[in-house]
GUNURO-801971 format. One record per residue: x, y, z of N, C-alpha, C in turn; residue in three letters. Coordinates in steps of 0.1 Angstrom, whole numbers. Layout:
R    n_c1    n_c2    n_c3   ca_c1   ca_c2   ca_c3    c_c1    c_c2    c_c3   residuo
R       X       Y       Z       X       Y       Z       X       Y       Z       ALA
...
END
This chain:
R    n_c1    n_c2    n_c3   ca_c1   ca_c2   ca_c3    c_c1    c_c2    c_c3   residuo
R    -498    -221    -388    -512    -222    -392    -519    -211    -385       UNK
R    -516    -208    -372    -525    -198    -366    -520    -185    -373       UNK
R    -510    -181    -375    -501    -167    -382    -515    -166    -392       UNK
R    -517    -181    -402    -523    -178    -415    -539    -177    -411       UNK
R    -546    -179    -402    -555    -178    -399    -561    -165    -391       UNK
R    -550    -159    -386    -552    -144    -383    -548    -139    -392       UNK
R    -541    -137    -402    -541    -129    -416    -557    -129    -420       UNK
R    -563    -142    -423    -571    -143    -433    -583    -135    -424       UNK
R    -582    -139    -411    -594    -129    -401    -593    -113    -404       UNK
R    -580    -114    -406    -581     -97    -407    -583     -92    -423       UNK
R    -582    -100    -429    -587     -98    -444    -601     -97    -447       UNK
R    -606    -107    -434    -625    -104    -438    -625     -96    -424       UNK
R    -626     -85    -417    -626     -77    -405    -635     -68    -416       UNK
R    -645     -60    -411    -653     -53    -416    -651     -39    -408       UNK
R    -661     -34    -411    -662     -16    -406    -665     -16    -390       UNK
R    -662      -4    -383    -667      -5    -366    -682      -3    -366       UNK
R    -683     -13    -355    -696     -10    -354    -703      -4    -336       UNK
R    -710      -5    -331    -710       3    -319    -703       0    -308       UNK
R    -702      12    -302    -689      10    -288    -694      -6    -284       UNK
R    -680     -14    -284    -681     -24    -275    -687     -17    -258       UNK
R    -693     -29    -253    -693     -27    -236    -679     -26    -229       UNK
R    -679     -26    -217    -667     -28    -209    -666     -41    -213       UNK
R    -676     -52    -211    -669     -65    -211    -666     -69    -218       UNK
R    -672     -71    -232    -665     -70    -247    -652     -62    -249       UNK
R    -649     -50    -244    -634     -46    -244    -626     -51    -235       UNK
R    -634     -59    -219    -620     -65    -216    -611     -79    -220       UNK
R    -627     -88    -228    -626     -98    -230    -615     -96    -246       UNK
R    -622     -89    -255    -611     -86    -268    -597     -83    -262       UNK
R    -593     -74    -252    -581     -71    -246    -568     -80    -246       UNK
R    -587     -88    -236    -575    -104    -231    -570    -114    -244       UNK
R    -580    -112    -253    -577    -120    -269    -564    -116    -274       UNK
R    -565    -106    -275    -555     -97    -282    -543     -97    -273       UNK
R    -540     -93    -264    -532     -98    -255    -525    -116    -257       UNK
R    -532    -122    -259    -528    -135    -260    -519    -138    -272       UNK
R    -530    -129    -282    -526    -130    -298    -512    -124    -297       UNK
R    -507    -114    -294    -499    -103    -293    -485    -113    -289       UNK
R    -487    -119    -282    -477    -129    -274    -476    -137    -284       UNK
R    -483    -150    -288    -484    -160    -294    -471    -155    -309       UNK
R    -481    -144    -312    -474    -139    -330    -462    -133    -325       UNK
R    -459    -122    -311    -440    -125    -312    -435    -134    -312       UNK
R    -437    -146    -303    -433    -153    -305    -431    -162    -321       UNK
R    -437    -163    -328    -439    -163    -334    -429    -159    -346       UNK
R    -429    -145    -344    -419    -136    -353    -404    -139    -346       UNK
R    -403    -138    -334    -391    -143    -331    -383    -159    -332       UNK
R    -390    -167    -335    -386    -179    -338    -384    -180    -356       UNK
R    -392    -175    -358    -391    -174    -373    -392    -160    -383       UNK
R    -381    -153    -382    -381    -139    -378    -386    -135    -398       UNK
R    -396    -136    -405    -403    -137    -416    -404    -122    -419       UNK
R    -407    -115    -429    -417    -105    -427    -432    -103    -423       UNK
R    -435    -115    -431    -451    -118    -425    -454    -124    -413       UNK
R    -446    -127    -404    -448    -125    -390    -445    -115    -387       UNK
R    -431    -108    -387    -434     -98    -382    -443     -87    -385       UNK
R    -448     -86    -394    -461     -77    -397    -475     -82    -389       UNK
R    -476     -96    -388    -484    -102    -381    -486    -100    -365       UNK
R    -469     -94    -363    -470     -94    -346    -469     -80    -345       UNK
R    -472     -69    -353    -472     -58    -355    -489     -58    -353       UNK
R    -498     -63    -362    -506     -58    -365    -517     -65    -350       UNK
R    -512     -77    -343    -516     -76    -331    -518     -71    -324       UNK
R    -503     -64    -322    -503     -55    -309    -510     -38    -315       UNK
R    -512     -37    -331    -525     -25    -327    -536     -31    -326       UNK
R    -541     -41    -325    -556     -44    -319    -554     -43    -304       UNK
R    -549     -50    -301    -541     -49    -282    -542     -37    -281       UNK
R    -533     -23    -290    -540     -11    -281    -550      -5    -286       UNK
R    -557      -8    -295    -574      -5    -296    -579      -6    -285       UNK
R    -580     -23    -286    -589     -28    -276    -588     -23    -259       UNK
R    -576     -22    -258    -570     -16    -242    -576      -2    -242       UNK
R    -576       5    -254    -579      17    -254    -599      21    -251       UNK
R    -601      13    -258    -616      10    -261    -617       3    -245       UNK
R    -612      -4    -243    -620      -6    -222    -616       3    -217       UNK
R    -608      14    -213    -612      23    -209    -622      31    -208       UNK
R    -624      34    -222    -632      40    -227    -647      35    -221       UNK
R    -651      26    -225    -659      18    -220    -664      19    -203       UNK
R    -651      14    -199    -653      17    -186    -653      34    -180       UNK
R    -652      41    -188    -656      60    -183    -672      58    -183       UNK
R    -676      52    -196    -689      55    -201    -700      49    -194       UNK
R    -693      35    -183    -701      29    -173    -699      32    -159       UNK
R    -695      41    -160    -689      43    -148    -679      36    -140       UNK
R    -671      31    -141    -661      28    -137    -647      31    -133       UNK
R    -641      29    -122    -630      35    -118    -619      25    -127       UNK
R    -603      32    -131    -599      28    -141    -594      12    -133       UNK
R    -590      15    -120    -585       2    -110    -598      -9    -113       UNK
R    -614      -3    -114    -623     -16    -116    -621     -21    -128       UNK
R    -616     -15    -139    -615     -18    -153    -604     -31    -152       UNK
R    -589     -27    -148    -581     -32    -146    -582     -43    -141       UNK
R    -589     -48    -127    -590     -57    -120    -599     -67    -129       UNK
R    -611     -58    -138    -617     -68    -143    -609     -81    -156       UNK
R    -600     -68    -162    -588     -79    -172    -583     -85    -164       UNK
R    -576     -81    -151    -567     -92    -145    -573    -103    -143       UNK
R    -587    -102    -139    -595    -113    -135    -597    -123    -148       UNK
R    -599    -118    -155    -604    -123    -171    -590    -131    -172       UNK
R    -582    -124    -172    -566    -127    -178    -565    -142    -166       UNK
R    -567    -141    -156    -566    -153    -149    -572    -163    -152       UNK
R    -586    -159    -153    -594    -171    -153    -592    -179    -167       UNK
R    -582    -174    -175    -586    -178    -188    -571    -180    -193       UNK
R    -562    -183    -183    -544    -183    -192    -545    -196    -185       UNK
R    -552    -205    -186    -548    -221    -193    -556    -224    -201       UNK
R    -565    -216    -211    -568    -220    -222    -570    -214    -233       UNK
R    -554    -208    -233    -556    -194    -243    -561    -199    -262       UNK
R    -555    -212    -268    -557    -213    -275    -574    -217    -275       UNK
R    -583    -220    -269    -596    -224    -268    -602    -210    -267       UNK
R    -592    -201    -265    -602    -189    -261    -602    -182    -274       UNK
R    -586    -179    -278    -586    -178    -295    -596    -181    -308       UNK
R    -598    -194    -303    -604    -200    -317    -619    -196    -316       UNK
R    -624    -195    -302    -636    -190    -300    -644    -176    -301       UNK
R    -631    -166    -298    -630    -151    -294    -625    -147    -305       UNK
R    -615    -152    -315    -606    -141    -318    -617    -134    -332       UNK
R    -628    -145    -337    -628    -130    -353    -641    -122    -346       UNK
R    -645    -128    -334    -660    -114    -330    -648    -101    -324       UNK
R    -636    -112    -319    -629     -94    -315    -624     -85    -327       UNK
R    -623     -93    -339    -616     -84    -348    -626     -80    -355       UNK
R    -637     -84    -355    -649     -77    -361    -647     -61    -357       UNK
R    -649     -66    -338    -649     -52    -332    -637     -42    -337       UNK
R    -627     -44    -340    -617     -38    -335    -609     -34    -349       UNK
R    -612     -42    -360    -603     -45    -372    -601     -28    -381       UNK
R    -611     -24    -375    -613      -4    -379    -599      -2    -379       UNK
R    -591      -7    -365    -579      -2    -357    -565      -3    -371       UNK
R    -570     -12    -381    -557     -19    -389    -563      -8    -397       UNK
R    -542       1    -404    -547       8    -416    -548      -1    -421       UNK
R    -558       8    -436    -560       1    -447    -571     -12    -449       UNK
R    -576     -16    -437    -588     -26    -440    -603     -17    -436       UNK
END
């Protein structure tokens, strides 16, 4: 069910719209990051084509979005170690409730980020 429910997010994902902040890039990072995991897994238990395309097209939002906090963080001034520290912190405070954070986070991140998939 979640595989079919990030398909269908990325089927309504629209055009980019302005630079996320740093904290919108770290916070999508950490989504995507989660997602990225969840869908190998995913593809490896049930090794489909449409998972695996599914855990493909994860991990280019994951490096959007990784790419985009950087970015982010030059444009605020940030050293790349503040950037980092700030996902690890995110990534902590939030890996016991990765699926609450999914259901909540995941289509404002792919709003942000969905530019990143060819073709949509």
């Amino acid at each position: 069910m979640f595989i079919t429910a990030l398909a269908l997010s990325f089927a309504l994902s629209t055009a980019p719209q302005d630079p996320p902040t740093h904290q919108q890039a770290v916070n999508c990072t950490g989504v995507f990051l989660f997602t990225a995991v969840l869908t190998a897994q995913a593809a490896e238990a049930d090794p489909t084509a449409e998972n695996g395309e599914t855990a493909e097209l994860a991990a280019t939002l994951l490096k959007a979005a990784d790419a985009s906090r950087l970015q982010a963080a030059s444009r605020e001034g940030l050293s790349i170690d503040d950037s980092s520290s700030a996902l690890n912190g995110w990534l902590e405070a939030n890996e016991d409730g990765g699926d609450t954070i999914l259901e909540r986070e995941l289509d404002g991140c792919i709003s942000l980020y969905g530019y990143a998939i060819p073709g949509v």
